[in-house]
C-alpha positions in Angstrom: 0.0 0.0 0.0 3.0 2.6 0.8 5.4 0.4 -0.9 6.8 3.5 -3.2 6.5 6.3 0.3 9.4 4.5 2.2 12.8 2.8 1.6 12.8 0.2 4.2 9.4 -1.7 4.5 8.9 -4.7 7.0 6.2 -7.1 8.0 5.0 -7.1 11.6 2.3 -8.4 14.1 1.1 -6.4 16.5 1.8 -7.5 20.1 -0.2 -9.5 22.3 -2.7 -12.2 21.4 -5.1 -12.0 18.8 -8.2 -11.8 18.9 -8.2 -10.8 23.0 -9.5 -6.9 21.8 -5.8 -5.7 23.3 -5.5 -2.0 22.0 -2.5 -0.9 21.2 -1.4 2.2 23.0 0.9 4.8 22.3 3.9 3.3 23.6 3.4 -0.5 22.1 3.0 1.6 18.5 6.3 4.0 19.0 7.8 0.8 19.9 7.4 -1.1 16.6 8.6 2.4 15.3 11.4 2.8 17.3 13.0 -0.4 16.7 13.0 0.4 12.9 14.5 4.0 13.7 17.4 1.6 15.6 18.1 -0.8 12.2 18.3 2.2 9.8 20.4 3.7 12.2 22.8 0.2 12.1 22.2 -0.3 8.9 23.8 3.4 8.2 26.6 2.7 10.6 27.5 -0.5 8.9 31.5 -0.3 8.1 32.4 3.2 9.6 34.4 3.1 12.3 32.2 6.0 14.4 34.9 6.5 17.0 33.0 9.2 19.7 30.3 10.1 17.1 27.1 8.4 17.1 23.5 8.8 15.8 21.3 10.4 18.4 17.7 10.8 18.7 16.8 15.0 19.5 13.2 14.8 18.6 10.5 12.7 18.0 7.1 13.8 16.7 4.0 11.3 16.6 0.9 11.6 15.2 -1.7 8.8 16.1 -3.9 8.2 13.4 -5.9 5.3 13.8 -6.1 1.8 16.6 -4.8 -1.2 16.0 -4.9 -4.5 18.0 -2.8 -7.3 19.2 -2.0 -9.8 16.6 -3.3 -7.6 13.7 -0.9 -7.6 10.4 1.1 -4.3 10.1 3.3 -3.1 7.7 6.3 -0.8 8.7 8.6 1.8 7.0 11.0 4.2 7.5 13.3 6.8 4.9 15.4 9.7 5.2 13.8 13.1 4.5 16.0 15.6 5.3 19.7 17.1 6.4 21.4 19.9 8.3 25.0 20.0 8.8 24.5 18.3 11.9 21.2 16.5 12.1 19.1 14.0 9.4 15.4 13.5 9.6 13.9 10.4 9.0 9.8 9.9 8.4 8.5 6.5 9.9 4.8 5.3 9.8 3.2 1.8 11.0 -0.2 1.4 8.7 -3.0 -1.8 8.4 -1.1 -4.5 6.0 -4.7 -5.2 4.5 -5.9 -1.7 3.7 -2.8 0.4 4.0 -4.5 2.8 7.0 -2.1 4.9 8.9 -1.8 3.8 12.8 1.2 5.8 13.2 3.6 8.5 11.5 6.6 9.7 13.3 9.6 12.0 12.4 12.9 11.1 14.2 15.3 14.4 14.2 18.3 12.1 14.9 21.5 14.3 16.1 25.4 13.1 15.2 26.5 13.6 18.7 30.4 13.4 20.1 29.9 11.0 23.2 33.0 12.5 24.7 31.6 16.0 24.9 27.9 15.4 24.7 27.7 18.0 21.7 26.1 17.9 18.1 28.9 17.9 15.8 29.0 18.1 12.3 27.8 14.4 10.4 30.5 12.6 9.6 30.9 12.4 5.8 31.6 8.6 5.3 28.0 8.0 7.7 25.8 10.3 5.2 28.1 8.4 2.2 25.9 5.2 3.6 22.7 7.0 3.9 22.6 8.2 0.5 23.3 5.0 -0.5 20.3 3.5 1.5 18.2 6.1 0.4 19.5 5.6 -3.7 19.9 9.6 -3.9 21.3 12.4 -3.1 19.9 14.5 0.0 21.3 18.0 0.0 22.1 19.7 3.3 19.2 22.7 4.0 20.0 25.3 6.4 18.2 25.8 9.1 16.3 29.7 9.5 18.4 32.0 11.4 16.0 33.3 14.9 
């Protein structure tokens, strides 16, 4: 159903037993999410030596769009949508495999962040090398607006 809106797609069950009327709630849906946000983020990391600079989440925005329940087939999916000099943006959503209906979108502002000093520093060229390549294109860097 969103096969051509995200470059990682996976297959998933919701949680619990199904048929028991178990509604998901927020956390159980970020969750599945999440744990997609955590393999692109390996995936990425794959073959560069990081030293002190890892992948950080600084935000994350959800919007809960419709319910789902335990044992129900989902579909997952997650792509890159965006750069700064020191940040990436990727879009995530969790939708119904049978009729493609949004349960949840999310946007994970992910930070490159120096563990040594705690600080966002700039992305290290050889980590966005790998997301480009993930993503099959180019993302430019954007500025962000001056206050």
């Amino acid at each position: 159903m969103h096969e051509d809106e995200y470059t990682i797609i996976e297959d998933v069950v919701a949680p619990g037993e199904a048929g028991s009327q178990h509604h998901l709630v927020d956390y159980e849906t970020q969750e599945l999410v999440s744990k997609l946000w955590s393999k692109y983020v390996a995936l990425a990391r794959e073959g560069f030596e990081s030293g002190d600079v890892v992948p950080a989440p600084r935000r994350i925005t959800t919007v809960l769009d419709n319910e789902c329940f335990a044992g129900q087939a989902l579909q997952r999916g997650i792509k890159a949508i965006a750069r700064t000099r020191r940040t990436y943006t990727l879009q995530a959503a969790l939708w119904h495999a049978d009729d493609g209906r949004m349960v949840v979108t999310s946007e994970f502002v992910t930070v490159a962040a120096d563990r040594s000093t705690g600080s966002a520093v700039e992305i290290p060229a050889e980590l966005w090398a790998n997301v480009e390549r993930i993503e099959g294109h180019e993302i430019p860097i954007t500025e962000r607006p001056s206050s």
